[in-house]
C-alpha angles and dihedrals in degrees: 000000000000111000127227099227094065088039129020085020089040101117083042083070100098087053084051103056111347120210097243082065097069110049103101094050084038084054099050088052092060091050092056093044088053103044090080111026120008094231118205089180118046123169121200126208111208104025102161115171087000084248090148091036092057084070105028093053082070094067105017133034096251134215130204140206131159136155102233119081093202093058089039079063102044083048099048089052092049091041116031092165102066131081122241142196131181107221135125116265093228089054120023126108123190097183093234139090119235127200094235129007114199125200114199132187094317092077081084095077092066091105100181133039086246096068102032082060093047083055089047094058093046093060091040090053093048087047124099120229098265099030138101153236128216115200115192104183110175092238147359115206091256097066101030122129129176124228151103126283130177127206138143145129148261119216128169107307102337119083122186114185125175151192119210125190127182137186148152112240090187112024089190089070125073089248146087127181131231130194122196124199109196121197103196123181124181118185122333095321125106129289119261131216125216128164129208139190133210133183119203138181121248116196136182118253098243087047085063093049094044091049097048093051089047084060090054096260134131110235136198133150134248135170131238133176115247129236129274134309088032100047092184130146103247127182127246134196108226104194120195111208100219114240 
């Protein structure tokens, strides 16, 4: 079921979650990128409204690839230099190898093992030998915890505000549900209401590993701290691709 965040709220995207939000956790994804490998070319899958991008093109020749035309466009807008491509991150296949390949928050929607591990590979085929992957899934099943949030912007004369709730109506399944309430205002009309719904995959620690050295890569975890309004230390796979 497409979503309307990443379609009809698409241009919304900057007053959901606005790039200068997100450079401390961007940061500590360079960093983790760098340890190993010192990439110059890095592709995310993934990329969205090029939130992260807009802080990693300042230190790597990005790449960027995501399913939804309407964020491809909010990205291309916020970052012009970059190249983009809209393709799906279990099946596309650029042709090239990267340094690094980095993986953010859309990993998520990767709802069975059968498909995490198709995004895996990709990531793993687009890899060097000697480079790495960074995997930043919101959550393991481990670590979940159900509950509501709020964020949102105000720019110009346009406002967006939101609830989002999320919950696992069956915690013996590899899923859990959000629902999202936007309040959106342009100009001096009246506010409007739209709701959206997103289901996302949940998935145990050891599941991921397993997954990732199946691939062929060489796995291990590290902890960043997530973007603003959360604010919350979240785990991250770092694999190495063995020479």
């Amino acid at each position: 079921m497409e979503t309307k965040l990443y379609s009809e709220l698409a241009e919304w995207w900057p007053l959901v979650s606005a790039p200068a939000d997100y450079a401390q956790e961007a940061g500590q994804y360079a960093r983790l990128l760098s340890t190993p490998c010192h990439p110059k070319r890095v592709l995310e899958l993934g990329s969205g409204g090029g939130n992260n991008a807009s802080h990693l093109k300042n230190r790597f020749q990005m790449t960027l690839v995501d399913l939804s035309p309407q964020m491809l466009e909010v990205s291309r807008a916020l970052n012009p230099e970059c190249d983009h491509h809209q393709a799906d991150m279990r099946t596309v296949r650029l042709g090239r190898l990267f340094d690094a390949v980095f993986i953010h928050d859309a990993v998520s929607y990767m709802t069975t093992a059968a498909d995490l591990f198709l995004a895996i590979e990709t990531a793993l085929v687009h890899c060097r030998p000697g480079g790495v992957a960074l995997f930043a899934p919101d959550h393991f099943r481990e670590t979940y915890r159900p509950g509501v949030s709020t964020g949102g912007h105000d720019e110009g004369d346009r406002s967006l505000w939101y609830l989002e709730w999320t919950y696992d109506p069956d915690p013996t399944d590899t899923i859990v549900e959000t629902d999202f309430a936007f309040l959106l205002r342009s100009g001096s009309g009246p506010a409007q209401v739209a709701h959206d719904h997103h289901t996302t995959g949940l998935f145990e620690r050891e599941q991921w590993l397993d997954l990732c050295k199946k691939a062929g890569f060489e796995p291990e975890i590290h902890t960043v701290t997530s973007a603003q309004p959360k604010a919350l230390e979240a785990e991250t796979i770092l694999c190495r691709k063995p020479q």
